[in-house]
C-alpha positions in Angstrom: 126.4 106.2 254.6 129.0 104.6 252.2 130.6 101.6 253.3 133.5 103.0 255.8 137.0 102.5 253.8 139.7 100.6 256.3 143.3 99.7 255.9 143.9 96.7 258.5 147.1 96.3 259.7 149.0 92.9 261.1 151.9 91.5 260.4 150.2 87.6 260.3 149.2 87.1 257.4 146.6 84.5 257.2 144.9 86.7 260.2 145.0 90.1 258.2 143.6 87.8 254.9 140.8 86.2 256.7 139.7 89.4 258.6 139.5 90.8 255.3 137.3 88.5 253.5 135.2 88.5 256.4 135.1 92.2 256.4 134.4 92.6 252.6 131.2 90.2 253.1 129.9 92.7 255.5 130.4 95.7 252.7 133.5 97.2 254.3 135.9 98.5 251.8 139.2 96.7 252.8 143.1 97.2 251.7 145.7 95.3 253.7 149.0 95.9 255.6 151.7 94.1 256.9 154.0 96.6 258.8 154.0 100.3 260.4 155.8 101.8 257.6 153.8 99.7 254.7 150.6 101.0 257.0 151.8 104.8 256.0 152.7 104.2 252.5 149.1 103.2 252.2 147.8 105.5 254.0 149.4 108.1 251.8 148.4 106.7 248.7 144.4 106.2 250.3 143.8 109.9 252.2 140.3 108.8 252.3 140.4 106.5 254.5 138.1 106.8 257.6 139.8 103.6 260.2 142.7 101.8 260.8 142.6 98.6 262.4 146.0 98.3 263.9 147.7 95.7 266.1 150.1 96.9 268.9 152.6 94.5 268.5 154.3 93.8 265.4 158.2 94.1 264.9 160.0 97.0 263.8 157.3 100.0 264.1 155.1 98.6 266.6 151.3 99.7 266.9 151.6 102.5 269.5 154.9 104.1 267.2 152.2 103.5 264.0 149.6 105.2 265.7 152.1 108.2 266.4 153.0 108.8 262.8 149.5 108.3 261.5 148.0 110.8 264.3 151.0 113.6 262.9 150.1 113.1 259.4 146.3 112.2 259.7 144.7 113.3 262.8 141.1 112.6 261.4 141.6 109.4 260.5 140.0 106.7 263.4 142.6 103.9 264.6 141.2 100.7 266.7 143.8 99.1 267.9 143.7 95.2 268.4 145.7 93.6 271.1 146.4 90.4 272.8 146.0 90.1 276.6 150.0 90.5 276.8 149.9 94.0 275.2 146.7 95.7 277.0 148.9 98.6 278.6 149.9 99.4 274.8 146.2 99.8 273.8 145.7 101.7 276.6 148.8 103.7 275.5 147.2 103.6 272.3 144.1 105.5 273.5 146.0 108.2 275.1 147.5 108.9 271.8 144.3 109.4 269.8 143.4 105.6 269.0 139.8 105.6 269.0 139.2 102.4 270.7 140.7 98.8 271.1 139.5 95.1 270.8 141.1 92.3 272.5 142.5 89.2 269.9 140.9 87.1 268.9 138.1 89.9 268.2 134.3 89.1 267.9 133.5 90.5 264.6 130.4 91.9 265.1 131.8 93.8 267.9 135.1 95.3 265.3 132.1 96.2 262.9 130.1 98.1 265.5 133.5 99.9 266.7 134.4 100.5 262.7 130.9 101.7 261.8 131.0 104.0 264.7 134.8 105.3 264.4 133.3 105.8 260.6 130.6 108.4 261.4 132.7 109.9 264.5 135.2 110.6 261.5 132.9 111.7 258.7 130.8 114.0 260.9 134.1 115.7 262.5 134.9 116.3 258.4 131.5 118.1 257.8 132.4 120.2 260.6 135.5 121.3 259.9 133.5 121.8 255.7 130.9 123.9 257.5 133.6 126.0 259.6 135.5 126.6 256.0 132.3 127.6 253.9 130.8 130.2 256.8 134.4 131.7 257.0 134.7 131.9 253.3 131.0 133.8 253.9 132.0 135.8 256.5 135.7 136.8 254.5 133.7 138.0 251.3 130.8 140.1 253.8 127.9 137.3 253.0 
């Protein structure tokens, strides 16, 4: 499998830049985002993207209002959510919108990679399918 492609999304800083180093060591493919709205210009620009790591509370466009627009725009796109023990409802919130899973802060790393590698295959192998759907109907449509 290629290494999954993440955007990570937090507005603090020296957290997001650290959790990216951290991640890159491990082979993950990592672009950064401060904000909701800088979360879906990324996302835009980087379609292939297979998880977002997003916290729930962040000002202006929280994580639960991020997840929303990402889900609408995205749908196969994997979101973990990461959330301090003030903001648990959210996650939970989170996962009844379509977030894939959440991790409480400060997160164990190994546990966010087992989550991201797992998000990444649930995402890549719901892609095949839908491929697979497309070339037997393009089969079936010309009598093959």
């Amino acid at each position: 499998m290629n290494a999954p492609f993440v955007l990570l999304v937090d507005d603090e800083v020296p957290f997001v830049e650290t959790m990216t180093k951290r991640l890159t060591k491990r082979n993950l493919r990592v672009i950064m985002a401060f904000s909701g709205q800088e979360a879906l210009e990324k996302l835009d620009k980087n379609r292939n993207l297979d998880v977002i790591i997003l916290d729930v509370k962040m000002p202006g466009m929280d994580g639960i209002q991020t997840l929303g627009e990402i889900k609408k725009v995205h749908p196969l796109v994997e979101i973990i959510m990461l959330t301090g023990h003030a903001t648990v409802e959210s996650a939970i919130d989170g996962m009844r919108a379509g977030a894939y899973d959440y991790l409480m802060k400060p997160c164990d790393l190994e546990q966010l990679m087992l989550k991201v590698e797992e998000a990444t295959k649930k995402k890549r192998d719901h892609e095949e399918k839908i491929k697979e759907a497309q070339v037997k109907e393009a089969l079936s449509t010309h009598g093959l």
